[in-house]
N, C-alpha and C positions, 0 to 999 in steps of 0.2 A: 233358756235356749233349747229348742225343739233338736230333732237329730236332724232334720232337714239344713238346721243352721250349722250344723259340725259339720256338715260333708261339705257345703260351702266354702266354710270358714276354711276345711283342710285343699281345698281344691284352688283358693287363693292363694295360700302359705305355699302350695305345690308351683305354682304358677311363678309365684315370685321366685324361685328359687332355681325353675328355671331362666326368668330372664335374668336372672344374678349371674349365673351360668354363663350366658349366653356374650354378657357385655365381657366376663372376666376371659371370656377365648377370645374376643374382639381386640380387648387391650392388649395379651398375650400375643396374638396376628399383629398387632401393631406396630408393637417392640422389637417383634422378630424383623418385621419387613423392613421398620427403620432401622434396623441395627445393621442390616445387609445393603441397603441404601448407602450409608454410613459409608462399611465396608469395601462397597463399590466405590464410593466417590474415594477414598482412600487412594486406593488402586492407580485409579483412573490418573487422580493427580501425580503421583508418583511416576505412573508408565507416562504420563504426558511430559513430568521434567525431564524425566530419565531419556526418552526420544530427543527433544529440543537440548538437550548438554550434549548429545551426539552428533546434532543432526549439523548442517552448514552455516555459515552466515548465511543471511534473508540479502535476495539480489533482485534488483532493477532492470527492467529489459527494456531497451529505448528501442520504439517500433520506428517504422520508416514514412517521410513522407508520400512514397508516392504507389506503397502496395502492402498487400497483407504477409507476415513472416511465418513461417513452420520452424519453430524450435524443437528440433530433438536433442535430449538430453539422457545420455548412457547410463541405464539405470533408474530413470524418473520418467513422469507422466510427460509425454509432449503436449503442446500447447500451440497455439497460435494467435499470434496477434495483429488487429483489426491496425487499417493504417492510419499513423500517429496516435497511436494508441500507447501502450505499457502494460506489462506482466510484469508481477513480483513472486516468488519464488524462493522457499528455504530448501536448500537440497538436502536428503535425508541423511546425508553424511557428509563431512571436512573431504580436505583432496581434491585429489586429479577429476577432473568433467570432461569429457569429449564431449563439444555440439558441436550437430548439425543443422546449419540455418539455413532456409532456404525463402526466396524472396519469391512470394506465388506469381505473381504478373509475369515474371519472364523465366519464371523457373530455375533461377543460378541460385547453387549453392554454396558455400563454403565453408570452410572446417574451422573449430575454435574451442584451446583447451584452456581450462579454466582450473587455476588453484585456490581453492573455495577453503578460506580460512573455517576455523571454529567458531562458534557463538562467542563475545563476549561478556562474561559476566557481568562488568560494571555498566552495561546497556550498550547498545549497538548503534551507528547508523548504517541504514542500506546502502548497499554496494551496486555500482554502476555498471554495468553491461551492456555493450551497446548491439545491433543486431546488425550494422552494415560493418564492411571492412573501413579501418584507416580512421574509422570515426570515434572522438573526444568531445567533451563538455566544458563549460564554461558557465560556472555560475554568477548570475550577477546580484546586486540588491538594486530593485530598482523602487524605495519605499517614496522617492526624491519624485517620484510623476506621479503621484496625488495629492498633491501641492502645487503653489504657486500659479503664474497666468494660463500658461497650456497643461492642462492637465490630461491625462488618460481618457477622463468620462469624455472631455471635449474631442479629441480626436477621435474617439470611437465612433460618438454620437456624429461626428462627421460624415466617418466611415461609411456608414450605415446607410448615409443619407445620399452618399455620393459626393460628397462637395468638398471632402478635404484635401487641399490644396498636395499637390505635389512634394514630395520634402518633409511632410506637417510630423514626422516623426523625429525629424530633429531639432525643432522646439522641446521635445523635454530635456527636463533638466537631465544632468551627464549623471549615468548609474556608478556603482560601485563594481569593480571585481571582486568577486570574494575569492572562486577558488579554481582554478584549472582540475580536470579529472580524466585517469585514463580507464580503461579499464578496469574494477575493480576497487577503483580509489570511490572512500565514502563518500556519501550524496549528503544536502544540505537537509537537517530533522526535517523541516517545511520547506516546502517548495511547488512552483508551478512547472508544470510539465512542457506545456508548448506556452510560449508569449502572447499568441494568439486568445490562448485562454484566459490570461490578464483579466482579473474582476474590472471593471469601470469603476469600484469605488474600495477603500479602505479605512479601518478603525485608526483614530488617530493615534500616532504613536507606533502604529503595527508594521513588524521589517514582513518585506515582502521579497521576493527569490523568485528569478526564473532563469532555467537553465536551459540554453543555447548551444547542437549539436557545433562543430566544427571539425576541421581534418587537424589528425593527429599533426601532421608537419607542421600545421599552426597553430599548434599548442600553448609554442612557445613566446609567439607574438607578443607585442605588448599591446597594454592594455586600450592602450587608446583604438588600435584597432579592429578591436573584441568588441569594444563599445561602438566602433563606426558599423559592425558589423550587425548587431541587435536593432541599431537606431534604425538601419539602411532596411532590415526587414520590415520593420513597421512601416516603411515608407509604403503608400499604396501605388 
């Protein structure tokens, strides 16, 4: 081996020892970044539980049929909702709420204080708020009208067309009451928002829920006419 081949030979050995180098600050950069990745999600997770053990139950806001609502809420982000629409909402702390709702089309507002329990730890459901005065819910199961001879899809598909008879909503079969709700009383885990929205079809076997605004004074009604009163909407 000539000396041309040593200088080589050590200009390789040099080379490699740099990219030896090179990779071992890469792994090192690596370790560190993920170990502070790591450290961050740590954090994160912890200020995220520790926020949500603080913060409110998670609330339902039932928007209005016939205009858009301004919710201000004393200490939280205002919001607004589109008509018959819904906003859900964890307020960042239990306790007293002052809102202020205002209905945009005519401009009235009115006042409404809300004692906003704690998170439940054993799982929650949302809590019901409604955005007009005086007004209560009424949930039904209506799994019983995608079945049998009149069914949902057939009335829709009426609907649609123009030709469903008069009445054609009290051919379905008679739903269930599940639950009356005032304010603040839990909402059903699943449910439909407006009836109107009613899919045309269902998995077999699958409970299906819509809940039905009414006035607080007829809360108390019975049920027969909570269900005259669902059926009497679908009436076109």
């Amino acid at each position: 081996m000539n000396q041309w081949d040593d200088v080589q030979l050590q200009e390789m050995r040099e080379e490699e020892q740099r990219l030896n180098a090179a990779r071992k600050r890469k792994q090192v950069i690596g370790l560190v970044i993920g170990g502070v990745l790591a450290v961050a999600l740590v954090v994160l997770t912890i200020m995220g539980r520790i926020a949500a053990a603080n913060a409110g139950h998670e609330l339902h806001f039932f928007g209005q049929h016939d205009t858009d609502v301004r919710v201000e809420i004393e200490g939280e982000e205002n919001f607004v909702i589109p008509t018959n629409g819904y906003h859900r909402i964890r307020p960042s702390r239990p306790g007293t709420h002052h809102l202020t709702i205002t209905a945009l089309e005519s401009n009235t507002t009115h006042e409404l204080e809300l004692e906003v329990p704690g998170p439940d730890p054993e799982g929650e459901a949302v809590l019901a708020v409604p955005t007009k005065e005086g007004e209560c819910f009424v949930a039904f199961d209506v799994s019983t009208w995608y079945s049998g001879s009149a069914t949902l899809l057939e009335i829709a598909a009426d609907r649609a067309d123009g030709v469903a008879p008069k009445g054609s909503g009290q051919s379905l079969p008679r739903p269930i009451v599940v639950s009356r709700m005032n304010t603040l009383d839990p909402l059903p885990s699943r449910f439909i928002h407006r009836y109107w929205a009613l899919p045309s079809l269902a998995d077999p076997g699958e409970t299906v829920l819509v809940v039905l605004e009414t006035e607080c004074a007829a809360l108390a009604n019975s049920d027969g006419e909570h269900i005259a009163r669902l059926l009497e909407a679908l009436t076109p």
